[in-house]
N, C-alpha and C positions, 0 to 999 in steps of 0.2 A: 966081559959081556959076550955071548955065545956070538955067533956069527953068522948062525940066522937070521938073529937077531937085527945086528949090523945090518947085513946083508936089507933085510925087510925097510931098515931107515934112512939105509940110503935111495932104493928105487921110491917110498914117497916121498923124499926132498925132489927126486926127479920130474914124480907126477906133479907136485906140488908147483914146482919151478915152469914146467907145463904148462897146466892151467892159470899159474895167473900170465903168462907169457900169453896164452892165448886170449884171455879175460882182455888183458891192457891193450893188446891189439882189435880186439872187438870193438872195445870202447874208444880207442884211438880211430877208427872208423866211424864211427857212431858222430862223435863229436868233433870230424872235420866239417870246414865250413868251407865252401866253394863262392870264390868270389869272380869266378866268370860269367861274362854275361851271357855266355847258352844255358845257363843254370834259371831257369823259369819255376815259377809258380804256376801251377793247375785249380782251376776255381770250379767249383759247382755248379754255379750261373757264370756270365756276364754283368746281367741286370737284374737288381731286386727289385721289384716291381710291389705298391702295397695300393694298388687300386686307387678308390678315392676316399680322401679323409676330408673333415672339415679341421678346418684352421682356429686352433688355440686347442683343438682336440686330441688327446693323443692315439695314435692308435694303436691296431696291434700289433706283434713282433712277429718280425720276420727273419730266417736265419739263412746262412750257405757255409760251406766247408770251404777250407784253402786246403788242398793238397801241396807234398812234396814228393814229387817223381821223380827228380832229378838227379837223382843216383849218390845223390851228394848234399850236405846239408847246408840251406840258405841261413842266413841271417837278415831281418830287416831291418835297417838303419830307424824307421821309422814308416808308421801306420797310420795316413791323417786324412782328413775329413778337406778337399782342393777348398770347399769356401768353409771350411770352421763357422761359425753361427749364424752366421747365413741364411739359411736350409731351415734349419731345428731339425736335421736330421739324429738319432744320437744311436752311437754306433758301442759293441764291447767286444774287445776281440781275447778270446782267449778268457774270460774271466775277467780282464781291463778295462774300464771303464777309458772312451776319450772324451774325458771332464774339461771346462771353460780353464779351470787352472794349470792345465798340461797343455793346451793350446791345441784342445780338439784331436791330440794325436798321440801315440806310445810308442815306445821305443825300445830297439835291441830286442823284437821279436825274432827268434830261434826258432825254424822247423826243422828236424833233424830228416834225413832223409826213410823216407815212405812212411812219414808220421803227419798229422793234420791238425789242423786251431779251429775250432766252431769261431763264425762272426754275428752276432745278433744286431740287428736295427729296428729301429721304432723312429716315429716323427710326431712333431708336434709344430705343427705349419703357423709361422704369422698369421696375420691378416693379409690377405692380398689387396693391392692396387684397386681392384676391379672385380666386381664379383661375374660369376660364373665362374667352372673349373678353369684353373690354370694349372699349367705344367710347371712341376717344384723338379730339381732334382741334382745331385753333385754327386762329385767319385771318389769312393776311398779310394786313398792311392797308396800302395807298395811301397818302398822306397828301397830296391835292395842295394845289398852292400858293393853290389859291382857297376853300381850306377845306374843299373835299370829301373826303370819306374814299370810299373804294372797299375790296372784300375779296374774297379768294378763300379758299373754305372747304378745312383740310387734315384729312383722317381716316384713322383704320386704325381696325381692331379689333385689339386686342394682347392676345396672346394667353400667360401664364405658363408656363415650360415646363420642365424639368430638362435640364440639360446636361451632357453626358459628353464629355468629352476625351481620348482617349488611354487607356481604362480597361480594365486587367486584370483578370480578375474570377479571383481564385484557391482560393477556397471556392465551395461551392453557394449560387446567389445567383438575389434573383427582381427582376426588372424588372414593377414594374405601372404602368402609364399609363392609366390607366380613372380620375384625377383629372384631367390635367394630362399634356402630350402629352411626349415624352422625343425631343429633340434632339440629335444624336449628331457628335462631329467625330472625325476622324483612324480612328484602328481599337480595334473592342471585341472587343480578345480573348479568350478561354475557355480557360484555364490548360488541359492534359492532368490533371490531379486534378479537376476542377471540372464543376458543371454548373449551367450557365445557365436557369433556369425565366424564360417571358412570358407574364405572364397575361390572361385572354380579354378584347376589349375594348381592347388597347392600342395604340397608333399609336407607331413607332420613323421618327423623320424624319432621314433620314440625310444630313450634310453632301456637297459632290460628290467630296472623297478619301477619305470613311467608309463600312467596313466593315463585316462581321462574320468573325473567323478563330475557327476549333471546332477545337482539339487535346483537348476534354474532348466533352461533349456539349452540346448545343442540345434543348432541350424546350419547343418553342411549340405549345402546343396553345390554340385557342379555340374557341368552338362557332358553333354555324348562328347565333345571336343574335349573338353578339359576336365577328366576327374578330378577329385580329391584322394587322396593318396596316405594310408596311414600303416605304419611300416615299422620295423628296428631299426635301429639306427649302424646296424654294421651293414658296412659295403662291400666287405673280404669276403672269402672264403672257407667253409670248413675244410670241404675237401677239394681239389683241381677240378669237379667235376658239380661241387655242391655251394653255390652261392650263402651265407646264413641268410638271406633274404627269402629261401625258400626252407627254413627250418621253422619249424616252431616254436611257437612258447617264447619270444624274442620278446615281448613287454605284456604290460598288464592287460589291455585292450580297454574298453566301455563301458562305466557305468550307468545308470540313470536312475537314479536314486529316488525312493518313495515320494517327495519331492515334486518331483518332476516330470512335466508334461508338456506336449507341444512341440516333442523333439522332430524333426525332418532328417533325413539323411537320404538323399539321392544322386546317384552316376559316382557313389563312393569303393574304394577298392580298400577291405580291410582284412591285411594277411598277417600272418607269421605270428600271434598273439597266443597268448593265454587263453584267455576266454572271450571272443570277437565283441557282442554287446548282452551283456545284462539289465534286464527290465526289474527292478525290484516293484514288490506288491503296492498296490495303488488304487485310487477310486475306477473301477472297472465303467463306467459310463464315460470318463474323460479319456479321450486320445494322450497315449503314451508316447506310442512313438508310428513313423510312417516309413516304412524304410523301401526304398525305389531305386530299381536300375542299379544296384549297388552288388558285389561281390565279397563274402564274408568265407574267408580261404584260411585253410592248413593252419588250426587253432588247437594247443596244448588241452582244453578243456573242452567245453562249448561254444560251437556256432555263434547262434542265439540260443539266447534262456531268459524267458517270463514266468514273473508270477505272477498271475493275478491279477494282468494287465489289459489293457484295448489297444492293443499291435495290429499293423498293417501292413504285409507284404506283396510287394507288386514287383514284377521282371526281375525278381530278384537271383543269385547265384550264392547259395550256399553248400560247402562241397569240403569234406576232408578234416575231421576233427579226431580228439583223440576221446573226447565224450560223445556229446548226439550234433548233428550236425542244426537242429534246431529241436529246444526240449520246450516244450509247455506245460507249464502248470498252472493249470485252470486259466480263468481269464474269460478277454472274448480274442481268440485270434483270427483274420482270415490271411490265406497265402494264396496268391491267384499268377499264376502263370511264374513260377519259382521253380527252380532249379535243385534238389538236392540230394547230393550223391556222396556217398559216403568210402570214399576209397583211401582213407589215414594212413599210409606206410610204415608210420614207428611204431606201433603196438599192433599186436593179436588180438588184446582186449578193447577192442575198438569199441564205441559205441553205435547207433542205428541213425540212420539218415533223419527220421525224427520219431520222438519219442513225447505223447501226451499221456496226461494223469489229472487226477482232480484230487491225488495226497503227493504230500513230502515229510515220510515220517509219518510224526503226530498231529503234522497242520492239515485244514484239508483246504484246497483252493476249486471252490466250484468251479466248472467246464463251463461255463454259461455259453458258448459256442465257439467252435473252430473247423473253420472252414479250409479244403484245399482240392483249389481249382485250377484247372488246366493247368496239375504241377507236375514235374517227376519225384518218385520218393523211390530210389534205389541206391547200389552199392555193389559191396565183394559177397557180405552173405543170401542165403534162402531169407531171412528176414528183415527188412531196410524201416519197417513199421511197428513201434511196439509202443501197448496203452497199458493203462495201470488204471482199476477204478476202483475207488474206493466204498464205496458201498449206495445201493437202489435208491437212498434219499438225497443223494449230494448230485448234485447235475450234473451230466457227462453228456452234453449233447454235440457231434461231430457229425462232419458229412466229408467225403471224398466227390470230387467229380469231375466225367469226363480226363479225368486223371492217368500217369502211368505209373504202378504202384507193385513192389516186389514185397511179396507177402506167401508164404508158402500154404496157408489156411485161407482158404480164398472164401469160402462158406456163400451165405445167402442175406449178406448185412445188407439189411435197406438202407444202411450208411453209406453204402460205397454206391453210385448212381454210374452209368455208363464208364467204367472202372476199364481200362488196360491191365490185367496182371501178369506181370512180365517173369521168367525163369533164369533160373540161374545160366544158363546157358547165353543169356542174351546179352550179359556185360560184355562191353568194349575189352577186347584184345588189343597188345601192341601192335597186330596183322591189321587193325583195323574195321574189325565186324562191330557190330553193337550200338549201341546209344548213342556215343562220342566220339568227338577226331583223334582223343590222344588220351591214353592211361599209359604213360608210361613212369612207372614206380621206380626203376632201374635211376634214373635220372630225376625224378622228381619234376616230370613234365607232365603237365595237365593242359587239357582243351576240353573244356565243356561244351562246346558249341556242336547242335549235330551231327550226326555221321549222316551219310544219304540212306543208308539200311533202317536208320531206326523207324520203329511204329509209334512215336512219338506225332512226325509228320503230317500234318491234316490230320490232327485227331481230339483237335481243342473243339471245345462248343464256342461258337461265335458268336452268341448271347452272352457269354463273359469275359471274352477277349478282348485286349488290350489295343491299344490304336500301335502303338510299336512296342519293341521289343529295348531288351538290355542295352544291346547299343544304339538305340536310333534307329533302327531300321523299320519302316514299317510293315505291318502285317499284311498278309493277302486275306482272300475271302473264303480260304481256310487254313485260318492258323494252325502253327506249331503247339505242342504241347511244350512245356516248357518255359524258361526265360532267354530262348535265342529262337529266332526266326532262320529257320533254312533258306539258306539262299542255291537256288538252283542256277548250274554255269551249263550254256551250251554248250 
């Protein structure tokens, strides 16, 4: 064999012997385990924290990292849950489930040093003792191999709540939640014989495919003290900054089916929905629905939407949708001292603060009147007003008045009667100028309630104003435009 040859076999036996000398040493570092107890684990949190849940409910997951700093690789003897089922805390470390038949905990967890295990947690609370939130909560605990225990603290408040499934309500029947919040899945129907009573004070937390369908009546009346309250049913958070309470599109929202009439709704706050209340088509001489003192907020669709109905809105707040913040089609509607602003944050194709017509498609729904009085109709565009009419024979009869109204075509409509036509310049700023106390989109904060700037202020006709306002307040002897009363502070 030449002796270059040689030569070349033996320096790679040498490289060879080398690298794996250096490989086994690598891994011979890698794969010690330190059993001193300065040898700590580094966590993400202290405390997982998952807001409030209701009880038999599970909720959603929550996750942290365990870090290894310690220059040296831990092992931990064991991963356990201090009261194991207890809590209905349930915890997966690593991929591991701590299942009832492991005794809530795993074992001979290895982090090798500056390597990390994801810990996921989720709860599904008993029943508590006592209703009202109580504080649930236990510690994973570490267990390392050098004896050290380490913990990270888990908690919720859990909260008792009654749960409705799929529930027909076929007699007159009353929903009170002023104990104990009432948590709602699938759809709560209201038989055509029946009438649904909710009493003042009650929060209805609505699963995200649950409803409410009225082929009988709907009677939610609460007062300035105690709204009614109709909502998602998540407590958490999207983001650290974004409750889902203030997202949309969180459940179905309100039907009121052909059906049905005689519906009330007053000192109601209905957010976070789909589409807030729909009026389906109906005998336009019978009263559909009366909707007072009541706020219909940050809705994936529409506001309100009638067809063809005899709706009545008073101190109302309708504000922030991802269609029209109230749409009509035809009917008879009047809107008298209502609020609606159209300022939707998750889409560009926003819709218009409200939008009437007397077609949909190929139906046509005569306009037989629609009234709006000492209201605001604005928003983010030049346009917060847009009508659709279908042709000289079908009735399209509307009036505006004494009203504040952003419309960039301001013309010479004897529809519009002592008319505010407001500019784009005049929306509320986060600085604080404009209409309102608060547009701030950044955080998904709203205040509808006056700014001292706005022309809104003493600019209602007192021939059709209201004795108070949205919350209770009463009016002066010149009211606000609007559904809030400015209150002036020395």
């Amino acid at each position: 064999m030449p002796v270059v040859i040689i030569a070349m076999i033996k320096i790679l036996h040498v490289f060879l012997a080398f690298a794996c000398g250096f490989f086994l040493c690598a891994c011979s570092d890698d794969d010690s385990f330190s059993t001193s107890s300065s040898g700590l684990l580094t966590f993400s949190t202290d405390t997982v924290r998952l807001d409030t849940v209701f009880t038999t409910v599970p909720s959603s997951t929550r996750s942290f990292w365990v870090y290894n700093k310690s220059g040296d690789g831990l092992r931990c003897l064991s991963v356990r849950l201090a009261n194991g089922n207890q809590t209905g805390f349930r915890v997966n470390v690593d991929g591991e489930y701590l299942s009832p038949e492991a005794g809530y905990q795993v074992q001979n967890v290895e982090i090798r040093k500056n390597d990390s295990v994801r810990i996921f947690v989720e709860l599904t609370s008993p029943v508590n003792a006592t209703d009202g939130p109580q504080l649930t909560e236990d510690d994973l605990v570490f267990h390392l191999e050098s004896g050290v225990e380490q913990k990270v603290n888990l908690n919720a408040y859990t909260w008792n709540a009654t749960l409705l499934r799929d529930v027909v309500i076929n007699s007159d029947s009353t929903i009170d939640g002023r104990d104990k919040p009432v948590v709602i899945y699938g759809c709560l129907k209201v038989d055509s014989m029946a009438t649904l009573r909710i009493a003042p004070g009650t929060t209805l937390f609505f699963h995200s495919d649950a409803g409410i369908d009225v082929y009988g009546k709907l009677i939610a009346e609460g007062t300035a003290d105690e709204n009614i309250t109709f909502r998602g049913d998540r407590t958490d958070k999207m983001f650290d900054y974004l409750p889902y309470d203030l997202v949309s599109g969180q459940w179905r929202g309100i039907r009121l089916h052909g059906s049905s009439y005689g519906n009330r709704v007053s000192y109601a706050d209905i957010h976070g929905t789909f589409d807030g209340i729909v009026c389906d088509s109906s005998d336009v001489s019978k009263h559909k629905l009366l909707l007072r003192n009541s706020i219909v907020h940050n809705c994936q669709g529409d506001g309100l939407r009638t067809y063809s109905s005899m709706v009545k809105v008073e101190n109302s707040q309708l504000t922030n949708a991802s269609g029209n913040c109230v749409a009509v089609y035809g009917g008879n509607v009047s809107m008298v001292h209502c609020t609606l602003a159209q300022f939707y944050p998750f889409s560009s194709s926003r819709g218009v603060a409200l939008m009437f017509t007397n077609i949909d498609g190929d139906k046509i729904f005569p306009l037989e009147r629609m009234d709006c009085i000492n209201s605001i109709v604005t928003g983010y565009g030049e346009d917060m007003l847009y009508s659709i009419k279908a042709d000289k024979a079908t009735a399209f009869n509307y009036h505006f008045i004494s009203s504040l109204v952003r419309i960039s075509e301001r013309g010479s409509d004897e529809n519009f009667i002592d008319v505010k036509f407001e500019n784009v310049e005049d929306t509320l700023s986060i600085s604080g100028d404009g209409n309102f106390k608060l547009i701030d989109i950044d955080h998904q904060r709203y205040d509808f309630h006056l700014d001292a700037k706005s022309p809104a202020i003493g600019a209602a006709n007192k021939d059709y104003s209201l004795p108070e306002d949205r919350d209770g307040t009463p009016r002066d002897d010149t009211p606000d435009i609007g559904c809030y009363e400015f209150i002036w502070v020395e």
